[in-house]
KEGUZA-200244 format. One line per field, with one value per residue (C-alpha): residue number from 1; residue in one letter; x, y, z. Coordinates in steps of 0.001 Angstrom, whole numbers, plus 524288, in hexadecimal, padded with zeros to 5 digits. Each point is the difference from the previous one (the first is absolute). Layout:
num <- [NUM;...]
residu <- [A;...]
xx <- [X;...]
yy <- [Y;...]
zz <- [Z;...]
//
This chain:
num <- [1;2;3;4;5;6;7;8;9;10;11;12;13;14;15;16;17;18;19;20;21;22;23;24;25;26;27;28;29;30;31;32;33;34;35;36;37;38;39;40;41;42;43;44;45;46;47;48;49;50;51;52;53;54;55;56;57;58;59;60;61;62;63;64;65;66;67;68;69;70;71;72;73;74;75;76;77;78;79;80;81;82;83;84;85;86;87;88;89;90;91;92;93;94;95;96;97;98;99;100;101;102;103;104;105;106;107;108;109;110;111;112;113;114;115;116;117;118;119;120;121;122;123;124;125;126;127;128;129;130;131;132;133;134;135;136;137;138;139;140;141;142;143;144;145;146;147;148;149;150;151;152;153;154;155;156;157;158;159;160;161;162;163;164;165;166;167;168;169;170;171;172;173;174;175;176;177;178;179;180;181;182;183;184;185;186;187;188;189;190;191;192;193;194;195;196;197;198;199;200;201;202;203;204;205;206;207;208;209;210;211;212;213;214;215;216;217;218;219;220;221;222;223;224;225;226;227;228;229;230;231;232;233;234;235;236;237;238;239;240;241;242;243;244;245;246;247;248;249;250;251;252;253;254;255;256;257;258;259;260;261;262;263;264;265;266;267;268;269;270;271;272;273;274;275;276;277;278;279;280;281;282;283;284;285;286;287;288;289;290;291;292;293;294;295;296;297;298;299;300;301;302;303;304;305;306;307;308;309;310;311;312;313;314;315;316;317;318;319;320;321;322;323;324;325;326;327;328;329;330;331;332;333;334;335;336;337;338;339;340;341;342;343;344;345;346;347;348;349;350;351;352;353;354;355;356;357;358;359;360;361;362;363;364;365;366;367;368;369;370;371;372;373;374;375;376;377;378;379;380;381;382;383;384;385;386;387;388;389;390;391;392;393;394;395;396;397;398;399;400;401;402;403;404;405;406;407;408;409;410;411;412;413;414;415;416;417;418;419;420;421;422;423;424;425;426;427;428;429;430;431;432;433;434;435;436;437;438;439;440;441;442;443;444;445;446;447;448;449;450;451;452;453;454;455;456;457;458;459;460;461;462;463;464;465;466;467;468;469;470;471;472;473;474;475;476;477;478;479;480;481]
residu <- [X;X;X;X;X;X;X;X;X;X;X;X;X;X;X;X;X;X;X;X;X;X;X;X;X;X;X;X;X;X;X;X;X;X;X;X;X;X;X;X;X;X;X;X;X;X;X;X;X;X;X;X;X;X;X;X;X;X;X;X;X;X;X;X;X;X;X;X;X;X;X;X;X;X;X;X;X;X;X;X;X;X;X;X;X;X;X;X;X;X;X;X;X;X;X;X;X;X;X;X;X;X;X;X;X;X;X;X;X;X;X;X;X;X;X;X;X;X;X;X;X;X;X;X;X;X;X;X;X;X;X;X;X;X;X;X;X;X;X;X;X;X;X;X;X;X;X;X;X;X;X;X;X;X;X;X;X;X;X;X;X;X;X;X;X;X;X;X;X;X;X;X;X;X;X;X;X;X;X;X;X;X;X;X;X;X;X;X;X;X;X;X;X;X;X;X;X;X;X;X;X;X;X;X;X;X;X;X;X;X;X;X;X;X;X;X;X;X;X;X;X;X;X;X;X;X;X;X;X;X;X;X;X;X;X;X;X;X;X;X;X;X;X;X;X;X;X;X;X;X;X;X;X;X;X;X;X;X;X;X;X;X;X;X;X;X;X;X;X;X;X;X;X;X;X;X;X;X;X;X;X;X;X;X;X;X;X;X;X;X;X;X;X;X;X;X;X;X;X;X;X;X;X;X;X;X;X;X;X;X;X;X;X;X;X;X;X;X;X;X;X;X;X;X;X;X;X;X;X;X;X;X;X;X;X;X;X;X;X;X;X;X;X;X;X;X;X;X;X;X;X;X;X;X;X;X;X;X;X;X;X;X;X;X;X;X;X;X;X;X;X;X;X;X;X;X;X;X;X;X;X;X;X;X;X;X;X;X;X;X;X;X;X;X;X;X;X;X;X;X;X;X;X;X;X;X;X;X;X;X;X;X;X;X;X;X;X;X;X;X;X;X;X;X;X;X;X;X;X;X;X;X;X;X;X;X;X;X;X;X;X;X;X;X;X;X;X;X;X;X;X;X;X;X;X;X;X;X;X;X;X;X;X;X;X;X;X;X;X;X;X;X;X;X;X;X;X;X;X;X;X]
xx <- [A217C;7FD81;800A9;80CD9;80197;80AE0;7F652;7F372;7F507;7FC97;7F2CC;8016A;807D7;8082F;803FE;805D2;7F860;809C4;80411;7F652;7F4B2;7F31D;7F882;7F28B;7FAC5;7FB90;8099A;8018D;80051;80643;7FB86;7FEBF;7F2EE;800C8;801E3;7F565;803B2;7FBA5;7FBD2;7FB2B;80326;80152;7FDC4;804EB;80703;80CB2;7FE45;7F0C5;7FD7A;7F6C6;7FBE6;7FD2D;7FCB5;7FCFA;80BE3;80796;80711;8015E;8023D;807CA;7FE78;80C2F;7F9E0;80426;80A79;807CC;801F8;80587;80950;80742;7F8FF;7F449;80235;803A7;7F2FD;7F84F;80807;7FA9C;7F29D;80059;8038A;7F3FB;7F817;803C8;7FE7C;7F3CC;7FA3E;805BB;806CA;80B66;80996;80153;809A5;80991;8079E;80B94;8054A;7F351;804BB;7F7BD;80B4F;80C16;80872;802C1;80159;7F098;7FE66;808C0;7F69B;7F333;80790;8004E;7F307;7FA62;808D3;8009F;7EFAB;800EB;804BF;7F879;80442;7F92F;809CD;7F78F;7F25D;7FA0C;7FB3B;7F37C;80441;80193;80007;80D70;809E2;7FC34;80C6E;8030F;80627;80918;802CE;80BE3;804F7;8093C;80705;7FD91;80E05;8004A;7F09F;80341;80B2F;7F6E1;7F63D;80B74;804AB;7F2FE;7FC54;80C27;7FDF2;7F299;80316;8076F;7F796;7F5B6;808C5;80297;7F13E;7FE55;8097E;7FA16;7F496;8041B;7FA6A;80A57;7FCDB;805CE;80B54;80760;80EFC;80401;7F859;801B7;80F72;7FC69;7FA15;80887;80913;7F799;7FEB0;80F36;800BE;7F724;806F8;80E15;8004C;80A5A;7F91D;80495;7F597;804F7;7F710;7FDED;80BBA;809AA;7F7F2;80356;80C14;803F0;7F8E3;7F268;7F8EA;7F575;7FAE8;802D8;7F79E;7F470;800F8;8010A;7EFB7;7FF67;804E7;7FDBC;802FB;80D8C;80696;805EB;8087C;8004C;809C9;7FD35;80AFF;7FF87;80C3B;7FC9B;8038B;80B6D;80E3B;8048A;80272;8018E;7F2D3;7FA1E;7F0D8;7F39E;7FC7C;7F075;7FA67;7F33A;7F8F7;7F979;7F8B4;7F7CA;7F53B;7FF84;7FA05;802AD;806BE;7FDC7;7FB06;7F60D;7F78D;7F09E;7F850;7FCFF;80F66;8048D;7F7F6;80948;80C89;803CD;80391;80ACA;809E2;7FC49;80D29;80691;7F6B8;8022C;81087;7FF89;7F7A6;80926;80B31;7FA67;7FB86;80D47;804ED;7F61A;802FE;80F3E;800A2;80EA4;8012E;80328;7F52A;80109;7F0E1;7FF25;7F60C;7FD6D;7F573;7F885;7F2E6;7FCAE;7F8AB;7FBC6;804A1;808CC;80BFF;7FDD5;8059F;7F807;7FFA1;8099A;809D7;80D78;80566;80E4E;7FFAE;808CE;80753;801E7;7F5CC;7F558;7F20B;7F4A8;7F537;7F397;7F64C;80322;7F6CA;809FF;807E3;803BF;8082D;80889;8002F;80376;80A7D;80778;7FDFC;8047A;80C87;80298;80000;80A82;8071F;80054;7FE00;804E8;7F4FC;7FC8F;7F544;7F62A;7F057;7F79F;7F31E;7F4D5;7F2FB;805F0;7F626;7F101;803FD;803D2;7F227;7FA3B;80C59;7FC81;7F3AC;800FF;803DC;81053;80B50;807F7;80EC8;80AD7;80E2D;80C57;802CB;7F986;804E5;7FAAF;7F41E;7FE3F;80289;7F3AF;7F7C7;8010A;7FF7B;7F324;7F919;804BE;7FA50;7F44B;80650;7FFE7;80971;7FFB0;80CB7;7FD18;80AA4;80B76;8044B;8092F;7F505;7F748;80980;7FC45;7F240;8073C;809D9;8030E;804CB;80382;8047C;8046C;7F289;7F275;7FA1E;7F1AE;7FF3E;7F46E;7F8E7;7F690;8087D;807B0;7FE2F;80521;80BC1;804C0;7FF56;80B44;8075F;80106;80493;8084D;80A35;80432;8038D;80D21;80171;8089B;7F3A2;7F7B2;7F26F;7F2A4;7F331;7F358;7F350;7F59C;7F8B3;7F4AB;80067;806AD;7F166;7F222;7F265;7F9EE;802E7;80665;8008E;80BC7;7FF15;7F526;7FF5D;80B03;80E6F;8039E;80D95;8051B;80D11;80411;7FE2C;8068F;80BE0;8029B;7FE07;809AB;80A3C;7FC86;80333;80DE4;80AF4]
yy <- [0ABB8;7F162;802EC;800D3;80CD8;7FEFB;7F9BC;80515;7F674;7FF0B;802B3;7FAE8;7F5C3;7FFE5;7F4F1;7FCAD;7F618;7F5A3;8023B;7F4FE;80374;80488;808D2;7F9D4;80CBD;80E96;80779;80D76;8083C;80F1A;80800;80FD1;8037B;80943;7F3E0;7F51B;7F243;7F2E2;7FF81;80D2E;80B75;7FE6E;80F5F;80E0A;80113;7F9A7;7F28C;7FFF6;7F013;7F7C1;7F273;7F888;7F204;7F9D2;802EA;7FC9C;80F04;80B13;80CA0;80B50;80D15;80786;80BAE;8093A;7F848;80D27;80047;7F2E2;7FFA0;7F83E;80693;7FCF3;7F258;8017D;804F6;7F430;7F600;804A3;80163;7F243;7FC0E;80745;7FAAC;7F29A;80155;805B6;7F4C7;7F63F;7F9C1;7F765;8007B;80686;7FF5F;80B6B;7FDAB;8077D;7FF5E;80959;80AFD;80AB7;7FAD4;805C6;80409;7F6DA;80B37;801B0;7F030;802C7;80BE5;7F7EB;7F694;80A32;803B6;7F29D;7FE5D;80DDF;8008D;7F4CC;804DC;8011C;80375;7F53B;7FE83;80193;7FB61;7F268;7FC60;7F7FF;800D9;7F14E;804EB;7FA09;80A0B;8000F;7F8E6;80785;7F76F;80640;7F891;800D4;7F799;80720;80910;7F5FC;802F9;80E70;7FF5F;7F92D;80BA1;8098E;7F962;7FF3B;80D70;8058F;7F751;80383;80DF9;7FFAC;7F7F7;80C2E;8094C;7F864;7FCDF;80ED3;80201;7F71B;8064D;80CB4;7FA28;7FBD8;80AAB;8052A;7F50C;7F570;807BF;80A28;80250;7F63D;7F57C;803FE;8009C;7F091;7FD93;805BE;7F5C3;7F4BC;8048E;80373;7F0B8;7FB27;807F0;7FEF2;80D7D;80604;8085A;80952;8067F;80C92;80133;80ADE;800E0;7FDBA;80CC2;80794;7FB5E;80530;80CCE;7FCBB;809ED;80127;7F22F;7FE49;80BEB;7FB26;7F2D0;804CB;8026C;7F1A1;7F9FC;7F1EE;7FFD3;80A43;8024E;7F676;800FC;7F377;7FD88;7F3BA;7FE55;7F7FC;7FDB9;7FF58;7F6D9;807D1;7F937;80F6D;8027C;80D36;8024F;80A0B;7FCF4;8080E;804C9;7FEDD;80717;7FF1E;80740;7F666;8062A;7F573;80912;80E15;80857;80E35;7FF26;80CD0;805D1;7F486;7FD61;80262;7F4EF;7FE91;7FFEA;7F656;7F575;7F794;80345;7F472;80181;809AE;7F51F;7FDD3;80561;7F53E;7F5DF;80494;7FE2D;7F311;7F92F;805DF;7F9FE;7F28B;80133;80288;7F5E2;7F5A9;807B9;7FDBC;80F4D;80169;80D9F;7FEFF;80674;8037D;80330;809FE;800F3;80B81;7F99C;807E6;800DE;80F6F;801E7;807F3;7FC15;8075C;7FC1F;80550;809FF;80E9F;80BEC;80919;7F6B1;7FF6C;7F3D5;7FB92;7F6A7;7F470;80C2C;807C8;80B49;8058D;7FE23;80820;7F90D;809C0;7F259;7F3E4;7FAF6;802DD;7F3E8;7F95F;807FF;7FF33;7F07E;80154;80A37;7F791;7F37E;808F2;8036B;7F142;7FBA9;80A81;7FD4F;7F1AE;7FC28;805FD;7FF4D;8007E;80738;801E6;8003A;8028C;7FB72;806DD;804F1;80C0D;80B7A;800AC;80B76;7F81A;7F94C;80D52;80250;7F2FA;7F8B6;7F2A6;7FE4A;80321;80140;80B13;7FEC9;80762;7FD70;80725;7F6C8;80241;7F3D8;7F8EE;80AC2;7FA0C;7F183;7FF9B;80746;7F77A;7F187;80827;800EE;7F2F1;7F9D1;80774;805BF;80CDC;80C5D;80EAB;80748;80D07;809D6;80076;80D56;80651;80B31;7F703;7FE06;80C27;7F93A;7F953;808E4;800D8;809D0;7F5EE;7F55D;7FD4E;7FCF5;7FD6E;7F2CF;80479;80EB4;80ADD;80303;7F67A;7FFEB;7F5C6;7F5DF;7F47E;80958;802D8;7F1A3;7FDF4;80B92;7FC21;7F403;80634;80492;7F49D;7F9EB;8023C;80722;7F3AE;7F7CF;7FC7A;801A6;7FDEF;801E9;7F982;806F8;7F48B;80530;7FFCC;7F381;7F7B1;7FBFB;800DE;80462;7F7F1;7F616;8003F;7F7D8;7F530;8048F;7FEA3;80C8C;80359;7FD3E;7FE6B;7FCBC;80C36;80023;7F0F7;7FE1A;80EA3;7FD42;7F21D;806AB;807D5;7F810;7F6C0;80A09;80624;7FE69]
zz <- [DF0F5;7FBA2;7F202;7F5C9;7FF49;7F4FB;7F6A9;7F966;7FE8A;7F0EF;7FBE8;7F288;7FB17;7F205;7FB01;7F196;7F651;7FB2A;7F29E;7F9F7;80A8C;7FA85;80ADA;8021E;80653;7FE05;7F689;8022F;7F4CB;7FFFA;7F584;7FDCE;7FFFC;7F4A0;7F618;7FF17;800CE;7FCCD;80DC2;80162;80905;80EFF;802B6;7FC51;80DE9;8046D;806D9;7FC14;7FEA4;7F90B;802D3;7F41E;8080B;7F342;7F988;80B2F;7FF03;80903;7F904;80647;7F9F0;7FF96;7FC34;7F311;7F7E1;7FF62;80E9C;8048E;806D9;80900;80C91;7F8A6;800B4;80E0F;8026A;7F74F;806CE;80DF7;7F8F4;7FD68;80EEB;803F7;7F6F4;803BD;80DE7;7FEDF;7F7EE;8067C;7F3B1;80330;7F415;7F372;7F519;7F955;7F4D9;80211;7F08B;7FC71;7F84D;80953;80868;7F910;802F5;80D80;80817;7FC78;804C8;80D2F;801C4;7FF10;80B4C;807DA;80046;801E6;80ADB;807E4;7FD4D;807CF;80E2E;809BF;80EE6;805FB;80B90;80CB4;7F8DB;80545;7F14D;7FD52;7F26C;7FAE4;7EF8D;7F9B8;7FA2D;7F2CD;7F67D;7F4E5;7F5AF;7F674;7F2BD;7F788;7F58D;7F7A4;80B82;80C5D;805BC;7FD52;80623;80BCE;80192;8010D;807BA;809D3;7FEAE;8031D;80C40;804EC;7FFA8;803A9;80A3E;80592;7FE5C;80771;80A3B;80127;7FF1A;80B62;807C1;7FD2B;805AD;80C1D;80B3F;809CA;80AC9;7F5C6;7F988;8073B;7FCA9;80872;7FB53;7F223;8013D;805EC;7F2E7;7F7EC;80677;7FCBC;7F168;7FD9A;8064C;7F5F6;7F48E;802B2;8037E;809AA;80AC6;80AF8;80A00;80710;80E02;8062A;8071C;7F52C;7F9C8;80BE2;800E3;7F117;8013C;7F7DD;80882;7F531;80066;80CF7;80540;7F597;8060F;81041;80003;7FE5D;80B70;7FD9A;7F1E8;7FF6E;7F0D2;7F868;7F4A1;7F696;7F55B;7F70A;7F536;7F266;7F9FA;7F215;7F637;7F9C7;80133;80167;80DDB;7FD1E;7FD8C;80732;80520;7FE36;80D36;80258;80C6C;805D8;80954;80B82;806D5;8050C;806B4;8006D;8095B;7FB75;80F5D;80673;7F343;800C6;7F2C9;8019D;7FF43;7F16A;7FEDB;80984;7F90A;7F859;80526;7FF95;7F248;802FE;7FED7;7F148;7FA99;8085C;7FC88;7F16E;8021D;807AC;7F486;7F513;80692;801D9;7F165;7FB17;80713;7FAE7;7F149;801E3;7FC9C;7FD9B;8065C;80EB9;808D9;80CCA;807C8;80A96;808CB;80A5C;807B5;80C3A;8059B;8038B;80A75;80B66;80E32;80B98;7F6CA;7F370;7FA7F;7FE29;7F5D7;80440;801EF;7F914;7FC8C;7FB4B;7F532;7FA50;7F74F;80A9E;7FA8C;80A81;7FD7E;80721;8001B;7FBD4;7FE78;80659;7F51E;7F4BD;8079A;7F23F;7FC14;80CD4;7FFA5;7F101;80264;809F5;7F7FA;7F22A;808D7;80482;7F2A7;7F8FC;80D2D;7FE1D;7F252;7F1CF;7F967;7F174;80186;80E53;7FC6F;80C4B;80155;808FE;803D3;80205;7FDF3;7FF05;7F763;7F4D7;7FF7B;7FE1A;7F4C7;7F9C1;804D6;8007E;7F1A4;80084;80B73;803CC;7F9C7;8049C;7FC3C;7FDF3;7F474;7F3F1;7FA33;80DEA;7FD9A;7F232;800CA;80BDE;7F7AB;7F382;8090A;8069C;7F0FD;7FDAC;80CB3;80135;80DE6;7FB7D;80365;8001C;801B3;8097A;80168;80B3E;7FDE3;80AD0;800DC;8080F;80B58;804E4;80446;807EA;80574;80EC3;80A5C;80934;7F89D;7F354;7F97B;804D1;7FCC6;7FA6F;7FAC2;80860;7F307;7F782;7F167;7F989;80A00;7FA0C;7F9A6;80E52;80302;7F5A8;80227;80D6B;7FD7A;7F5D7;80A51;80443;7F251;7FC34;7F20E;7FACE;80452;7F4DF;80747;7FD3D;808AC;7FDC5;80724;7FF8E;8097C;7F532;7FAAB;80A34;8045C;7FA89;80678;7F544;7F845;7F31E;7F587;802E3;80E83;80D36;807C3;80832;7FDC6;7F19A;7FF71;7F8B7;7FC74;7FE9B;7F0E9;7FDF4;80725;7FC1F;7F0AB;802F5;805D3;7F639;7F557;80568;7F899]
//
């Protein structure tokens, strides 16, 4: 491809009014629509808007004043984008020091709205579109340097989650694993990142006959396993790194247990959880986090050919524990319990979160509204769920009680990789993965499988990949002790 694939194109600019510049164009104006103004009421709905062209003002309803929140003003801020593009209107002015906007967090939420509304996967389009990105001034007089830090903070995680979007994007003829593990290259290049790519032969070679076998079926584009590291910012050598682990599966098939046709549509976003733990990384990096974090990718395209591997089989993974495969369509787990195993193997971690499109089951648990946590930390357990409610990327614990292992009990091997009857689908997804975390390993699973991607589009986000899982990990890093 011709284009730089390690930036995003911006669809709207920000840019900061001096200190003594006046704005000579529209104001926008955000105001609940349960209290009347001197300007009057832009609508009972969230992100409603109001042109008063006389006035020179643009008012954007937040809705009831009892209910704003910071995701509210996520959701006006990509209101506003729309609206702008729609009209065609080139700049507008915020003033950032407007009460609505306290506490900052509720300013750095608007930010991300205005800039995450603004995506669009416009990779492999010819445009005829010659409108200018609309220029959104933001004015400060009293706070300019604090401002100007969180206009900063939130393009640079926004950035990342559009990057990961794009990724997401990408079909299987543009990013396989070994083109991806190419990229990932590139991008821990740009960010003074170390890297380390494991082909498929150094996989055979140290017994990861999970990934491996998911990987065979695709001749052309075998496994890879990527490892990007950030040091941290913390003089303490000592210091051990939070572990993040995505699953990259960059199309998937079902393989011999092939997906109807209804299914196999947007595959492509399998590799989500990857996409998700590459643009944390580069975040944190950008943020100067001070906790050291080390990104783990298992990264395999699962498909059908005369070298793939079939139900009935029994495979030996990276722990040495037997797997029969019942579906060659519950492949994640396999990639994610070789890449789980590399990681305690390798590096002493503070804690190891996993990120995947595991299960369809946990869409039917949750809808599109929450993601599947499973941990066998409650203090891990409890410090995802409160950075979920803060960020709006919301959690629900599910059980991991021993009882469900028998699902998923084998006479052959030592477990089964997908359980014979239809209950607690996304449960057996973690309690698989569940044996191969040691008990001393402070683990946590994330099933996004629900809300890694969109079949509409959503407030702050165009159909398709959404970027889940970016603003909820960098919260939580950001908030470790």
């Amino acid at each position: 491809m011709k284009y730089n694939y390690l930036e995003i194109p911006k669809k709207v600019h920000l840019k900061l009014l001096g200190i003594d510049q006046k704005p000579s164009c529209v104001q926008a104006i955000f105001q609940p629509a349960s209290e009347p103004s001197e300007f009057g009421k832009a609508g009972k709905s969230v992100g409603d808007i109001l042109f008063l062209e006389k006035q020179n003002l643009l008012l954007v309803s937040l809705g009831p004043a009892k209910k704003i929140s910071a995701d509210v003003l996520r959701q006006a801020g990509g209101s506003l984008i729309r609206w702008l593009t729609t009209n065609r209107m080139s700049e507008i002015v915020i003033d950032a020091e407007d009460p609505i906007f306290q506490p900052s967090t509720k300013f750095s939420a608007l930010l991300e709205g205005i800039f995450l509304a603004s995506y669009r996967f416009e990779r492999h389009k010819k445009s005829t579109d010659t409108t200018p990105n609309p220029v959104v001034w933001i004015q400060a007089k009293a706070h300019h340097t604090e401002v100007q830090t969180t206009v900063r903070r939130a393009e640079t995680i926004t950035d990342a989650i559009n990057l990961a979007r794009d990724w997401a994007h990408e079909p299987a003829n543009v990013i396989n694993p070994v083109t991806l593990a190419e990229r990932s290259i590139q991008l821990a290049e740009k960010y003074n990142l170390e890297w380390k790519i494991l082909d498929e032969k150094e996989l055979e070679a140290i017994g990861a006959g999970a990934i491996v076998s998911v990987g065979k079926g695709s001749h052309q584009s075998p496994a890879r396993l990527i490892i990007l590291k950030y040091a941290g910012k913390k003089t303490d050598q000592e210091e051990k790194p939070v572990v993040l682990v995505g699953k990259g599966l960059t199309f998937d098939t079902g393989g011999y247990s092939l997906k109807d046709t209804a299914n196999i549509q947007g595959m492509k976003y399998d590799k989500c959880g990857a996409m998700a733990v590459i643009a944390t990384i580069i975040a944190a990096a950008q943020l100067e986090i001070p906790i050291p974090i080390i990104a783990v990718i298992g990264a395999a395209e699962n498909m059908i050919s005369s070298y793939a591997y079939r139900p009935d089989d029994i495979l030996t993974t990276l722990a040495g524990k037997t797997v029969e495969i019942v579906s060659t369509d519950a492949e994640g787990r396999l990639v994610l319990a070789d890449t789980l195993t590399y990681v305690q193997q390798n590096f002493p971690a503070r804690a190891v979160i996993d990120l995947a499109t595991l299960t369809g089951g946990v869409v039917v648990a949750l809808g599109r509204v929450r993601a599947g946590l499973l941990s066998n930390s409650d203090r891990l357990a409890n410090e995802l769920l409160e950075s979920g409610e803060r960020t709006h990327e919301r959690l629900w614990r599910l059980p991991l009680d021993e009882e469900y292992f028998q699902l998923i009990k084998s006479e052959d091997g030592d477990m089964k990789n997908s359980s014979t009857v239809r209950e607690a689908h996304p449960i057996v997804g973690g309690i698989f993965l569940s044996q191969f975390i040691d008990e001393t390993t402070a683990w946590a699973h994330l099933d996004i499988a629900g809300v890694a991607d969109s079949p509409k589009e959503l407030p702050y986000s165009p159909k398709g990949a959404t970027g889940f899982g970016v603003r909820l990990l960098i919260d939580y890093l950001e908030n470790l002790e």
